[in-house]
C-alpha positions in Angstrom: -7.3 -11.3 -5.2 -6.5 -12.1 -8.6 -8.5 -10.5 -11.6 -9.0 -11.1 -15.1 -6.0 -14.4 -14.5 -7.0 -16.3 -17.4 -4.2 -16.4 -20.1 -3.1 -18.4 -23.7 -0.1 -18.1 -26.2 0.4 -19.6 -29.1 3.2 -22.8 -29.3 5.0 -20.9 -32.3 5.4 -17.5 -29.5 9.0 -16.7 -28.9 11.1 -16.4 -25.6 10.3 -13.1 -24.2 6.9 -12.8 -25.8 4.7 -11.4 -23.3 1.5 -13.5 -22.8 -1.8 -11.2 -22.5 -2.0 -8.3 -20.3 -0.5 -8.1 -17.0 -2.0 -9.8 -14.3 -3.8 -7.2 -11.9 -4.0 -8.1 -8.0 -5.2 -6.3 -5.5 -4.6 -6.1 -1.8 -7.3 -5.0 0.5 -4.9 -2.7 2.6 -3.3 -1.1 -0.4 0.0 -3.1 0.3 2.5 -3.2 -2.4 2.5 -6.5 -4.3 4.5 -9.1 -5.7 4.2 -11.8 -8.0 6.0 -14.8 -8.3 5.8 -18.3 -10.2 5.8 -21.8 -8.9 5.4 -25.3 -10.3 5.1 -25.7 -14.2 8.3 -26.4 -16.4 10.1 -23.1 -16.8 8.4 -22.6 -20.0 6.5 -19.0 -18.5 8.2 -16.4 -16.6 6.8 -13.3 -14.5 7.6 -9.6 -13.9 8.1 -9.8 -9.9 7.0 -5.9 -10.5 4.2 -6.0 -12.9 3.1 -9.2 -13.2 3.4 -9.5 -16.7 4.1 -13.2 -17.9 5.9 -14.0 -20.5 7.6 -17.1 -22.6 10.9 -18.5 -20.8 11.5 -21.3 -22.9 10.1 -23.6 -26.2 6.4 -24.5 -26.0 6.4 -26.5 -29.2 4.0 -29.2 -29.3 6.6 -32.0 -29.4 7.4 -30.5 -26.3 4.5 -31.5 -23.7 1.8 -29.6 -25.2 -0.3 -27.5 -22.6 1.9 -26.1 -19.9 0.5 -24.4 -16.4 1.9 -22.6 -13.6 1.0 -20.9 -10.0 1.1 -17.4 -9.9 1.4 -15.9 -6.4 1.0 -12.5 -5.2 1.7 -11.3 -1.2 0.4 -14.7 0.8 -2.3 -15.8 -1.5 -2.4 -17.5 -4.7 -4.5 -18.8 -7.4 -3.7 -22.0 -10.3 -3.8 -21.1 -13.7 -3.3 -23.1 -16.8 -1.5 -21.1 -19.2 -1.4 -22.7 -22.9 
């Protein structure tokens, strides 16, 4: 399960910034855990480790405005529009 997922950046952030805290999963067994990224348009990226996300690429507003992605962890996963 994901906690505490909800996340925002501002357009003028640069590559590399982190966005919020890491996200914190949990697995019921007490399994190590992994996070990846899927869908969106490269513009967030995620410690595999950590899950810390951070900017991967311009998120000016000329540039599509609100972005989103889907963060994954071990065989579940949750939406989450990141701006």
């Amino acid at each position: 399960m994901l906690v505490d997922s909800s996340r925002s950046v501002g357009e003028n952030a640069a590559v590399g910034s982190a966005v919020g805290a890491p996200l914190v999963a949990t697995d019921p067994e007490g399994g190590a855990l992994t996070y990846t990224l899927s869908g969106g348009d490269g513009s967030f990226s995620i410690d595999a480790g950590d899950g810390q996300l951070r900017v991967a690429g311009s998120l000016a507003p000329g540039d599509g405005g609100a972005r989103g992605a889907t963060v994954r962890r071990g065989s579940c996963c949750a939406a989450r529009s990141l701006h």
